[in-house]
C-alpha positions in Angstrom: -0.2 -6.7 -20.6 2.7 -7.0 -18.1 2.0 -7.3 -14.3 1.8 -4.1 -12.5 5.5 -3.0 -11.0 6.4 -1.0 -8.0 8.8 1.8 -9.1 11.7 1.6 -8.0 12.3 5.0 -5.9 13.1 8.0 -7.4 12.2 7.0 -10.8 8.9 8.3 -11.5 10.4 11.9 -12.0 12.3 10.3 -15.2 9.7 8.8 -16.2 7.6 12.0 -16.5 10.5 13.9 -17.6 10.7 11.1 -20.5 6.8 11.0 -21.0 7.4 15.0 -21.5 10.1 14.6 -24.0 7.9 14.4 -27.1 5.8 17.6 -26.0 3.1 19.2 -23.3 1.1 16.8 -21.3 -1.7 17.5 -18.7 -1.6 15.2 -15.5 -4.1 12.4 -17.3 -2.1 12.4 -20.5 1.4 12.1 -18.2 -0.2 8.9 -16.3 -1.0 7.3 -19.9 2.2 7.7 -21.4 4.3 6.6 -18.7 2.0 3.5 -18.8 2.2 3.1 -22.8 5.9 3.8 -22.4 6.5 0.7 -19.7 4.3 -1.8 -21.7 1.2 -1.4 -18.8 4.3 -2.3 -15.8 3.8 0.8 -14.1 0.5 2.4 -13.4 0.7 5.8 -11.6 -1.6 7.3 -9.2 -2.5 11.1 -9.2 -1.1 10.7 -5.4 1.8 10.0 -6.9 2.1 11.9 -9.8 0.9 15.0 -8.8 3.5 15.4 -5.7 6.5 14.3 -8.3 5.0 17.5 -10.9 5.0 20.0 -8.3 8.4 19.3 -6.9 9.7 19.1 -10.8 8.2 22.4 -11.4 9.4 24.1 -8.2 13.0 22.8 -8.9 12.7 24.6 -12.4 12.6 21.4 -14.8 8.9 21.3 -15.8 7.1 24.5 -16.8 3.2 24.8 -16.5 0.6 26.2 -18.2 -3.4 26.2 -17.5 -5.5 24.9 -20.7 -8.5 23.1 -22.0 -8.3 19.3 -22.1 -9.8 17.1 -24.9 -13.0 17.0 -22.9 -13.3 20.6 -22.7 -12.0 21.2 -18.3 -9.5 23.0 -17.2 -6.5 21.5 -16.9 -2.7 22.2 -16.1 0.0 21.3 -19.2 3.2 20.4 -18.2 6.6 21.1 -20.7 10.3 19.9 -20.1 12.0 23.1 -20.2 16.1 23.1 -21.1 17.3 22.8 -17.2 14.7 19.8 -17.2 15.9 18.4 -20.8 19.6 18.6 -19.1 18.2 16.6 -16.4 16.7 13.8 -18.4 20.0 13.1 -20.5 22.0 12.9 -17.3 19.8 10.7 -15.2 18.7 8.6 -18.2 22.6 7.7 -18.6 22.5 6.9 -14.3 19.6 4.7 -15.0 21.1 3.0 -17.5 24.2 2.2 -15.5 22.3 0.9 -12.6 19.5 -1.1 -14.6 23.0 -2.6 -16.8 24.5 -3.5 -13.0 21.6 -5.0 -11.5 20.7 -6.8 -14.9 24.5 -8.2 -14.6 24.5 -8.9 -10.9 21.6 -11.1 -11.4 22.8 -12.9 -14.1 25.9 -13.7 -12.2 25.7 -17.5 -10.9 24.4 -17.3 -7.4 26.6 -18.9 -4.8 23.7 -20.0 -2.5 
């Protein structure tokens, strides 16, 4: 397992909007697949996650549901909805431009 990561700000919401990508989640189920998707590196906290939902789902990206979880409790599914699948394509290509700078910046020769 790789050692626990801070993220980096602002990129937890891509991280659930990518965890949503393959379908509903509830809270739980967003927590495990961000953590299955980064290898174990980053761990969220429901005081963490739960704050990045809610501002997803006010700014009309996520849509919610209530269900039944595996265990049989109530619980609140989350879907990427088309204004949130827009989102994910277009910050998905600003990550990737920022982790491909940083990853050349610090394999530049350093100068110290």
């Amino acid at each position: 397992m790789a050692p626990r990561t801070e993220l980096v700000r602002g990129s937890l919401e891509v991280l659930i909007l990518q965890a949503l990508a393959t379908g509903p989640l509830h809270g739980l189920g967003i927590a495990r697949r961000i953590e299955q998707m980064t290898g174990g590196a980053f761990a969220v906290k429901a005081g963490s996650l739960f704050p990045a939902l809610h501002r997803l789902e006010e700014g009309g990206w996520l849509d919610a549901t209530w269900g039944e979880s595996e265990t049989r409790r109530k619980a609140r599914y989350y879907r990427l909805n088309a204004a949130g699948q827009r989102r994910l394509k277009r910050e998905t290509g600003e990550w990737r431009r920022v982790a491909l700078a940083l990853a050349q910046a610090l394999s530049s020769p350093s100068k110290a």
